[in-house]
C-alpha beads as a LAMMPS data file, in Angstrom:
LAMMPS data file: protein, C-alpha beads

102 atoms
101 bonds

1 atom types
1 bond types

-500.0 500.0 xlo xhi
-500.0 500.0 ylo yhi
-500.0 500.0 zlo zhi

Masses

1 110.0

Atoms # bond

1 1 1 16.219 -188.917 241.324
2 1 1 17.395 -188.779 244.612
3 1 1 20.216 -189.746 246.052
4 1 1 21.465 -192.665 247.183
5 1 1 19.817 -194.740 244.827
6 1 1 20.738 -198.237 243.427
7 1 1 21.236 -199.057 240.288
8 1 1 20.632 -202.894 238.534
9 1 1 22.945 -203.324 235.290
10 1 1 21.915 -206.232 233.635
11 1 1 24.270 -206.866 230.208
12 1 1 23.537 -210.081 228.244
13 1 1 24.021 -211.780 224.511
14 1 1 21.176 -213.018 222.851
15 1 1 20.179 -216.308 221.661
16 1 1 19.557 -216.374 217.697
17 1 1 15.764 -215.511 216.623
18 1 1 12.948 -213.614 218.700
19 1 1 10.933 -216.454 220.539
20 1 1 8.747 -214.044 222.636
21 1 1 11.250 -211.961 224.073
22 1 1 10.678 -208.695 222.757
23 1 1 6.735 -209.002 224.209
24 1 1 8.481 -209.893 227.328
25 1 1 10.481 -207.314 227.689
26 1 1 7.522 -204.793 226.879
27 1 1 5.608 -206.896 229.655
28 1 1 8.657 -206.832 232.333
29 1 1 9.193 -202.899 231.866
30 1 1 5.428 -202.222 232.684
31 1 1 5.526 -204.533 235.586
32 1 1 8.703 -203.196 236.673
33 1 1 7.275 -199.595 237.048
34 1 1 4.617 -200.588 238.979
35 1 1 6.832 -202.301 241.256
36 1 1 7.045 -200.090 244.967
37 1 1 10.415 -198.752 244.719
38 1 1 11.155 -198.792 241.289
39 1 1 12.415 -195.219 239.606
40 1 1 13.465 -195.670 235.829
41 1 1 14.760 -197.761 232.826
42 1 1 17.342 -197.206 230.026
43 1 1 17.909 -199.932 227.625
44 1 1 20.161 -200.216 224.269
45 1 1 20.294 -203.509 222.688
46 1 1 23.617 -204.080 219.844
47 1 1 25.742 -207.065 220.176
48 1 1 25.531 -207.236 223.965
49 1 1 22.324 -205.637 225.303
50 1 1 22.768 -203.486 228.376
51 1 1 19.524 -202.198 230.302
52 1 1 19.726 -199.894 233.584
53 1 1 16.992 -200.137 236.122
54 1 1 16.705 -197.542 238.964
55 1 1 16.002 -198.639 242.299
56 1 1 15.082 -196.511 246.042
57 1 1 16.627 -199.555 247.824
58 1 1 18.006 -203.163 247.811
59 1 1 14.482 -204.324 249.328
60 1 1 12.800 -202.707 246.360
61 1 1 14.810 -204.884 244.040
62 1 1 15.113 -208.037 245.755
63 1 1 11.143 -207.861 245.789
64 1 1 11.227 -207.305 241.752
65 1 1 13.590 -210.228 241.528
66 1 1 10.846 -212.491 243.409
67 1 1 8.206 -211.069 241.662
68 1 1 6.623 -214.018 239.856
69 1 1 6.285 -212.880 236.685
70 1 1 9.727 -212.090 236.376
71 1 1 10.476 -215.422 238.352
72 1 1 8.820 -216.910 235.296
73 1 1 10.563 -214.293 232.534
74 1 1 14.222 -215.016 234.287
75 1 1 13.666 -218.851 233.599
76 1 1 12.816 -218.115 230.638
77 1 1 15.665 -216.196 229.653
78 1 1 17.826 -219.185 230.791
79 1 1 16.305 -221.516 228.653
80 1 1 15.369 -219.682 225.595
81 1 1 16.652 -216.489 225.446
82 1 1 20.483 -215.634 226.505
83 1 1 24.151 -216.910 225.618
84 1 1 24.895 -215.072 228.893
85 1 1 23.897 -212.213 231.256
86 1 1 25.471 -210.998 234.027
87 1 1 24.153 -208.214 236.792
88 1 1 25.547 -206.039 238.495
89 1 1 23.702 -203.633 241.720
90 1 1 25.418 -200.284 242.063
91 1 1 24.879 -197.629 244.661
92 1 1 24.296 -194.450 243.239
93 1 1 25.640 -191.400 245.162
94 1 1 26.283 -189.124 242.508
95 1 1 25.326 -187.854 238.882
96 1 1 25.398 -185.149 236.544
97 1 1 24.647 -184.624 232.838
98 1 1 24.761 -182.380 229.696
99 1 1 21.920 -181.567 227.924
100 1 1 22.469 -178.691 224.912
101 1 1 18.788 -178.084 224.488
102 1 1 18.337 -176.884 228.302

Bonds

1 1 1 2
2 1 2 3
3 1 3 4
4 1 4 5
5 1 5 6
6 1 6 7
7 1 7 8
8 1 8 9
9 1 9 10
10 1 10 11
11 1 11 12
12 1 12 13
13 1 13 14
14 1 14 15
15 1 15 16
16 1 16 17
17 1 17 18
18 1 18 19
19 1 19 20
20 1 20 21
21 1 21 22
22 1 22 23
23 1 23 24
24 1 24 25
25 1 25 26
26 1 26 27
27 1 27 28
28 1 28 29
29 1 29 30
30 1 30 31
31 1 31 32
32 1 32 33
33 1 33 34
34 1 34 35
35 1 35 36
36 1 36 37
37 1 37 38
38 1 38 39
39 1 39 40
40 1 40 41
41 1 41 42
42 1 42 43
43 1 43 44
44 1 44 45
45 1 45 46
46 1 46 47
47 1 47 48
48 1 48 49
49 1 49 50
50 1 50 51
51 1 51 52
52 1 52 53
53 1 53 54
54 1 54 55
55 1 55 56
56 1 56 57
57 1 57 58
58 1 58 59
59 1 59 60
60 1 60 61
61 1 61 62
62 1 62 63
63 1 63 64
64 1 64 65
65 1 65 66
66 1 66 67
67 1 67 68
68 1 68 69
69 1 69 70
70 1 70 71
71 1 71 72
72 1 72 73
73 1 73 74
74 1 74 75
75 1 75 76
76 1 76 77
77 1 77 78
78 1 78 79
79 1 79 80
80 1 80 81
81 1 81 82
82 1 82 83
83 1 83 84
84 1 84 85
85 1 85 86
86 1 86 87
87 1 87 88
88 1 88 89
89 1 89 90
90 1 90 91
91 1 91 92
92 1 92 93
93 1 93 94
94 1 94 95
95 1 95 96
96 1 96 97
97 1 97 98
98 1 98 99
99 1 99 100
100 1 100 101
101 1 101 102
């Protein structure tokens, strides 16, 4: 990736039972990377989910926040979906990682 990037850190707790989410969160991840702009995903879901998208600049993500679909997925979410979220943007100016098998 390079550098700057942003970072969008979106944690949340779950409402009880599936109610479409997990097809909506296959649907939002495909949208999302064909979104101008948009540079990877991580996701890990326990007790509080936490999911990591990767951003080339704030325009990039406020246009995936507007993008209707996701308009329609963060209502959604609201109503149906999550206790509570919370997101957080993050400039990224620096990484590094381990990887044995490398």
């Amino acid at each position: 990736m390079h550098k700057p990037y942003y970072a969008v850190i979106f944690t949340s707790t779950r409402t009880t039972g599936d109610k479409g989410y997990g097809k909506m969160a296959e649907f939002m991840e495909l949208l999302a990377k064909k979104q101008p702009g948009f540079i990877g995903i991580e996701s890990a879901r326990e007790k509080t989910g936490i999911t990591v998208s990767y951003w080339e600049s704030l325009s990039a993500i406020h246009d995936w926040k507007q993008q209707a679909d996701h308009v329609l997925a963060q209502k959604k979410g609201i109503t149906d979906w999550y206790n509570s979220y919370t997101v957080r943007i993050c400039l990224v100016e620096r990484e590094y990682n381990f990887n044995k098998n490398t």
